[in-house]
C-alpha positions as CSV (number, residue, x, y, z in Angstrom):
1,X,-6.8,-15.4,-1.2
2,X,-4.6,-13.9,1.6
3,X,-4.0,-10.0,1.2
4,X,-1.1,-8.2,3.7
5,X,-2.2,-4.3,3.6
6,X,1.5,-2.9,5.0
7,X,1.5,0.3,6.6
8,X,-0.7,3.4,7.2
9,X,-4.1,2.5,6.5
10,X,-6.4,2.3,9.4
11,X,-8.4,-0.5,10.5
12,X,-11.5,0.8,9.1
13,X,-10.0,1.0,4.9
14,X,-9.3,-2.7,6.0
15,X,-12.4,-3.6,6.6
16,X,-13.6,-2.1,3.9
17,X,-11.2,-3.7,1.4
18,X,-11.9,-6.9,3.3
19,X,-15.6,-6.8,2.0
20,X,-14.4,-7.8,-1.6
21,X,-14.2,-11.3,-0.2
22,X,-10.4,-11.2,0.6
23,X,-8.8,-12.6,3.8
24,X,-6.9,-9.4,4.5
25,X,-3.9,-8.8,7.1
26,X,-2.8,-5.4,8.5
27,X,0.7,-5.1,8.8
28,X,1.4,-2.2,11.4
29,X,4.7,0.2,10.8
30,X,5.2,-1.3,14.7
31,X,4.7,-5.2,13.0
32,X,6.9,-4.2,10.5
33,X,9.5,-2.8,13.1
34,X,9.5,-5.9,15.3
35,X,9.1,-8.4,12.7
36,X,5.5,-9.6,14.2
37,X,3.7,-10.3,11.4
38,X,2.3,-13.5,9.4
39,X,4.2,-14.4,5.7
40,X,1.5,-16.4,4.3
41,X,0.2,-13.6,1.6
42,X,-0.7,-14.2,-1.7
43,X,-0.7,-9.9,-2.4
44,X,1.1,-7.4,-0.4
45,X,-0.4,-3.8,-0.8
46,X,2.8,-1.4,0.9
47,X,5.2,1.5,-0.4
48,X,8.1,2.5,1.5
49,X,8.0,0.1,4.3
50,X,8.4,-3.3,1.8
51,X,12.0,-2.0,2.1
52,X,12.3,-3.5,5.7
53,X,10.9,-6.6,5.0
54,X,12.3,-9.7,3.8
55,X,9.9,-10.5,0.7
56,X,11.9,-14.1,0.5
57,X,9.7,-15.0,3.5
58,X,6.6,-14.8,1.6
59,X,6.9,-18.3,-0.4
60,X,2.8,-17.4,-1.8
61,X,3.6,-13.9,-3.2
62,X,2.6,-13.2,-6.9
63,X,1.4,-9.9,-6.5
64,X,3.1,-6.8,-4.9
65,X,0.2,-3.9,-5.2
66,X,1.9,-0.3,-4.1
67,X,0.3,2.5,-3.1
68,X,3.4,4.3,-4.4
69,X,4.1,5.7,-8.3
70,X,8.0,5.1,-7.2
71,X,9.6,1.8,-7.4
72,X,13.0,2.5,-5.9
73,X,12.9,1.2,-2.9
74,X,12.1,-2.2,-4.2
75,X,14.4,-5.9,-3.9
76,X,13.7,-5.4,-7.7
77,X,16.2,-9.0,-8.3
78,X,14.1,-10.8,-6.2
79,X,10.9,-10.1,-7.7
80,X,12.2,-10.4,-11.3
81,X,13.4,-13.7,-10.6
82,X,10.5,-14.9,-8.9
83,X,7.7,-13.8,-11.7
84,X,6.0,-11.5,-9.0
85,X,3.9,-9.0,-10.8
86,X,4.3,-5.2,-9.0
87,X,1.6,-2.4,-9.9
88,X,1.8,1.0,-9.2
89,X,-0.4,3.5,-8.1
90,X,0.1,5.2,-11.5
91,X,-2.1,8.8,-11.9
92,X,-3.3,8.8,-8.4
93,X,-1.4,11.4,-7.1
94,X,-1.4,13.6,-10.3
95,X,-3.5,16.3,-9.6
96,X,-2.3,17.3,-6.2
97,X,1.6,17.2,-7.4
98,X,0.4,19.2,-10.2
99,X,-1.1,21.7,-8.2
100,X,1.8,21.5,-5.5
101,X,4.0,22.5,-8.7
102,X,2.6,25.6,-9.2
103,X,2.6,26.4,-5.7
104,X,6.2,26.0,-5.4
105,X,7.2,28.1,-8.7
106,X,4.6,30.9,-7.0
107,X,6.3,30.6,-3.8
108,X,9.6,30.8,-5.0
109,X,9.0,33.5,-7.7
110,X,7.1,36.0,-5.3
111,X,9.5,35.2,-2.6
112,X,7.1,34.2,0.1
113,X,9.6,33.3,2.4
114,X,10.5,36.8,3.2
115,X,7.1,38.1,3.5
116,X,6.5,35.1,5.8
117,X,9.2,35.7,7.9
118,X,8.1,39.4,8.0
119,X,5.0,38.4,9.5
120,X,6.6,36.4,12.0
121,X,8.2,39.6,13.2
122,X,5.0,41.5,12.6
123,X,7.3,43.5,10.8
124,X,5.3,45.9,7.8
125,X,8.1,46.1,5.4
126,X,7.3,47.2,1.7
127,X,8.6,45.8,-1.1
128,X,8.0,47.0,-5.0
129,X,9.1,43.8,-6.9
130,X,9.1,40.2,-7.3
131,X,9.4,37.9,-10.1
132,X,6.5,36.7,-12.8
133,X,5.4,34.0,-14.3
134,X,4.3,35.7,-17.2
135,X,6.4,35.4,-20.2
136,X,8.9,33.0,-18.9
137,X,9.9,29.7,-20.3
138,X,9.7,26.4,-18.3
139,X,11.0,23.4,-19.1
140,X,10.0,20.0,-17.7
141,X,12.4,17.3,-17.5
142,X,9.6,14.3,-17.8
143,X,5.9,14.3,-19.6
144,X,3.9,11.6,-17.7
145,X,1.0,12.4,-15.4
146,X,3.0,14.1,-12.5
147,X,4.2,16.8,-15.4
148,X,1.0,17.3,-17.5
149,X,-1.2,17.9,-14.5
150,X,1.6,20.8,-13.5
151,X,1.5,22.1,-17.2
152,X,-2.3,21.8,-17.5
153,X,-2.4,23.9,-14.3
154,X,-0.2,26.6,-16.5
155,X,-2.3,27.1,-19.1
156,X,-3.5,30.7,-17.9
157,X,-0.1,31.8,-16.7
158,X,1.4,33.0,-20.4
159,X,4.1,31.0,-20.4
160,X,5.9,28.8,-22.9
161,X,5.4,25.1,-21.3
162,X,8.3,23.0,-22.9
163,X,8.5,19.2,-22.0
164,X,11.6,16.5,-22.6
165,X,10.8,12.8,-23.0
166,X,13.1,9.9,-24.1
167,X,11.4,10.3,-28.0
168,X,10.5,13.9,-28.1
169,X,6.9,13.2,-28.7
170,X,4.1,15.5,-28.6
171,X,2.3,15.7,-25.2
172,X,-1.0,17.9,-24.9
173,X,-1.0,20.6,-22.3
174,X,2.9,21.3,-24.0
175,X,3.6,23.5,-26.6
176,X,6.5,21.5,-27.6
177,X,8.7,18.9,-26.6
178,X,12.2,17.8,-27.3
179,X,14.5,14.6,-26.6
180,X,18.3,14.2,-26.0
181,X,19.6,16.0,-29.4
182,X,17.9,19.0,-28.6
183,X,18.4,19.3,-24.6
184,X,21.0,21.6,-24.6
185,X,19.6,24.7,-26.0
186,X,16.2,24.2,-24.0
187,X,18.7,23.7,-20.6
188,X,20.3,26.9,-21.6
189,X,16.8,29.3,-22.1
190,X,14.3,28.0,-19.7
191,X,13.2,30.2,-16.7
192,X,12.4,27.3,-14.4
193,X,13.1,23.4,-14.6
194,X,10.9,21.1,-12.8
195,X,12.3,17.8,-12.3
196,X,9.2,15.1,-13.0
197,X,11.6,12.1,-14.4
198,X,11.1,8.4,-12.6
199,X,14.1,7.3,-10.4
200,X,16.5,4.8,-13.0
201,X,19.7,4.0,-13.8
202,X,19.4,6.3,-16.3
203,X,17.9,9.3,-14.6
204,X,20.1,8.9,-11.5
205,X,22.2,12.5,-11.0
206,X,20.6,13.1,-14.6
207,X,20.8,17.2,-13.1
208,X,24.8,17.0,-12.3
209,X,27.5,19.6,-12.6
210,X,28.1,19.2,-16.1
211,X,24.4,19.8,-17.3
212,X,24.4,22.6,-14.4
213,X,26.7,24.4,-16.3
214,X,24.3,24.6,-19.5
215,X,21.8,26.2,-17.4
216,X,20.4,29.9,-17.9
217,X,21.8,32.1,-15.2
218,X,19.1,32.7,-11.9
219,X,16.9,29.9,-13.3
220,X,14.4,28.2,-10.6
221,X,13.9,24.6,-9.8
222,X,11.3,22.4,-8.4
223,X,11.8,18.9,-7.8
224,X,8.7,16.7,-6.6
225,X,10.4,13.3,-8.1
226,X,12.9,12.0,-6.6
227,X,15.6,13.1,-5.0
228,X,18.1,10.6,-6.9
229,X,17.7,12.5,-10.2
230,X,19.2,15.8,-8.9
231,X,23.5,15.3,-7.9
232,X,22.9,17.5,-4.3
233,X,26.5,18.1,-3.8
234,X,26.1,20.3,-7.2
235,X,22.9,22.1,-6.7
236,X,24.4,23.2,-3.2
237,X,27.4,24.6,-5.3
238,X,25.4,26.6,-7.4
239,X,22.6,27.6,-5.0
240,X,25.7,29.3,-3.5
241,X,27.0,30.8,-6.7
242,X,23.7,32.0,-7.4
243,X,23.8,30.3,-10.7
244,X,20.4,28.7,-9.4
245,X,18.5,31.5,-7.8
246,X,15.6,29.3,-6.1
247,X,14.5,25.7,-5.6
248,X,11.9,23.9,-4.1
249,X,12.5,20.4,-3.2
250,X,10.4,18.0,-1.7
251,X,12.6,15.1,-2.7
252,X,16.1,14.3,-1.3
253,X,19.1,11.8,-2.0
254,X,18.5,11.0,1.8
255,X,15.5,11.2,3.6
256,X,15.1,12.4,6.1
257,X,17.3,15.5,5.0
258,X,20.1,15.2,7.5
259,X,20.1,18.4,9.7
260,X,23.7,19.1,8.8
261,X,22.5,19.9,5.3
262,X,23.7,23.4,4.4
263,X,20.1,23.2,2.3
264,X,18.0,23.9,5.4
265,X,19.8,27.4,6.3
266,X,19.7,28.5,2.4
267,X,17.5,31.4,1.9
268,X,16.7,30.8,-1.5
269,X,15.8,27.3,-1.1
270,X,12.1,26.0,-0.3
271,X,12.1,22.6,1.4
272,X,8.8,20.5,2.2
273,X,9.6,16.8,3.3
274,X,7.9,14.8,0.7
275,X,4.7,15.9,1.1
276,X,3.9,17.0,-2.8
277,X,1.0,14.2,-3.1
278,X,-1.1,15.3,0.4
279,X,-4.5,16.5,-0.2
280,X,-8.0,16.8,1.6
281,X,-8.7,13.2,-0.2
282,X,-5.3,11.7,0.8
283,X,-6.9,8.1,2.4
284,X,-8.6,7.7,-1.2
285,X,-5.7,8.2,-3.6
286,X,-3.8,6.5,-1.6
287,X,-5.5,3.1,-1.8
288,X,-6.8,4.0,-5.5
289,X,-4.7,1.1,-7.3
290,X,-4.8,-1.0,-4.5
291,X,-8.4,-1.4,-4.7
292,X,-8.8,-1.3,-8.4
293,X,-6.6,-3.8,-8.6
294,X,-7.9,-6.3,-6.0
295,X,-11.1,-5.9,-8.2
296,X,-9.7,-6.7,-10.9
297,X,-8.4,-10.1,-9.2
298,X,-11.8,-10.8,-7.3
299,X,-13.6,-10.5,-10.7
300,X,-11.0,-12.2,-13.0
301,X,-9.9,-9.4,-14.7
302,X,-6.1,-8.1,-16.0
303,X,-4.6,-6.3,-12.9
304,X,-3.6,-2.8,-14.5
305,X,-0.2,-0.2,-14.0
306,X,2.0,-2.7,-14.1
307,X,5.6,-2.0,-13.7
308,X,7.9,-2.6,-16.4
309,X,11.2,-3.2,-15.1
310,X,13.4,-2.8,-18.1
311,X,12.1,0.6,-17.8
312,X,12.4,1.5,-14.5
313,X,8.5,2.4,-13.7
């Protein structure tokens, strides 16, 4: 069976992955760019780069393997109509996003940017406050993986850990959670919001103006989702206001954030470009599913985290 491994793994993870008995395929970003590359895959392991590639060519494809959680950048028609099965790299990424979480709501709340840019200046410049963790509400928009891992890592901060999900069912490492009749009142009394929903139809601009307006005055946001479930033009407007008093965003409408952004000069604002999921075992994660999954296939077993498109993820 014919396997096409798309973008940044190195020749080595190849090999390696070539040792299950597949005839395997690396598909360079530069391949990809100049449209040198073969079409004759049965699987094609990518992420972002299957977005520059015409997926009609490949007449043998039944399986798409991603190294991604996201789906969005997917020809989503295509592959519905032509029964190809699309797994995700579901949990793989979970504990580094959660821990990148709190790093941004520490980073925000004890202002780092202003000691950093003190030290820049090798300026010595006391301060007496900054703002706590302790005893503030946070609310996150999403319950899967990405957002237990976050409130897991929360545990020890005193905090009430609120989560919203389509049903309002219990999640552990919340101390409640709530669905669309009782979003309001949570929007209106939470400290911070992280954004952890899945880029739909539904979730698209699911932060706009109108749910802006609902929000507690100087709350703090974090998004490490996508980019799509926050309306920009809005959060700019009320970063300004000072309605929102911080946010951290690794996730943009467009990326890469254009440098005309008014985001980039914003004091209060914490950007990182969409790095959430790095960590010192980066190659491994990254090819988690992937390899699971071409396992599963080599030894004639289910293939697992596979995308439901009715659902979006």
């Amino acid at each position: 069976m014919k396997v096409a491994m798309v973008g940044r793994v190195n020749e080595e993870q190849v090999r390696e992955i070539s040792k299950l008995g597949f005839e395997m395929e690396h598909i360079t970003p530069a391949d990809v760019d100049s449209g040198n590359y073969k079409t004759d895959a049965v699987v094609i392991c990518g992420s972002m780069l299957l977005a520059k590639m015409d997926l009609s060519k490949f007449k043998n494809l039944k399986y798409i393997f991603l190294y991604s959680m996201g789906i969005d950048y997917l020809p989503v028609d295509y592959i519905r109509e032509n029964n190809i099965v699309v797994t995700n790299n579901h949990g793989a990424y979970s504990e580094p996003i959660g821990e990148w979480t709190v790093f941004n709501l520490l980073e925000m709340t004890k202002m780092a940017k202003v000691d950093i840019r003190n030290q820049d200046k090798k300026l010595w410049k006391y301060r007496l406050k900054s703002g706590n963790l302790y005893g503030k509400k946070i609310l996150f928009l999403g319950t899967g993986s990405l957002a237990q891992e976050g409130a897991k890592r929360l545990q020890g901060f005193d905090m009430e850990i609120v989560g919203y999900n389509t049903s309002g069912r219990d999640v552990k490492y919340f101390d409640y959670c709530v669905k669309d009749d009782n979003l309001d009142s949570e929007l209106s009394s939470a400290d911070f919001i992280v954004m952890v929903l899945p880029a739909t139809e539904s979730t698209d601009g699911f932060l706009n103006e109108e749910r802006f307006k609902k929000l507690k005055d100087g709350v703090s946001i974090v998004n490490i989702s996508r980019g799509a479930v926050i309306d920009e033009r809005a959060l700019v407007k009320n970063l300004k206001s000072g309605k929102v008093r911080a946010a951290a965003l690794d996730v943009f409408e467009v990326e890469p954030l254009s440098v005309d952004s008014p985001l980039w000069d914003m004091d209060n604002v914490y950007i990182s470009p969409h790095i959430s999921s790095s960590s010192e075992d980066a190659e491994e994660r990254f090819l988690r599913g992937v390899v699971a999954n071409l396992k599963n296939l080599k030894e004639g077993r289910d293939v697992v985290n596979i995308v439901n498109f009715n659902r979006g993820y």
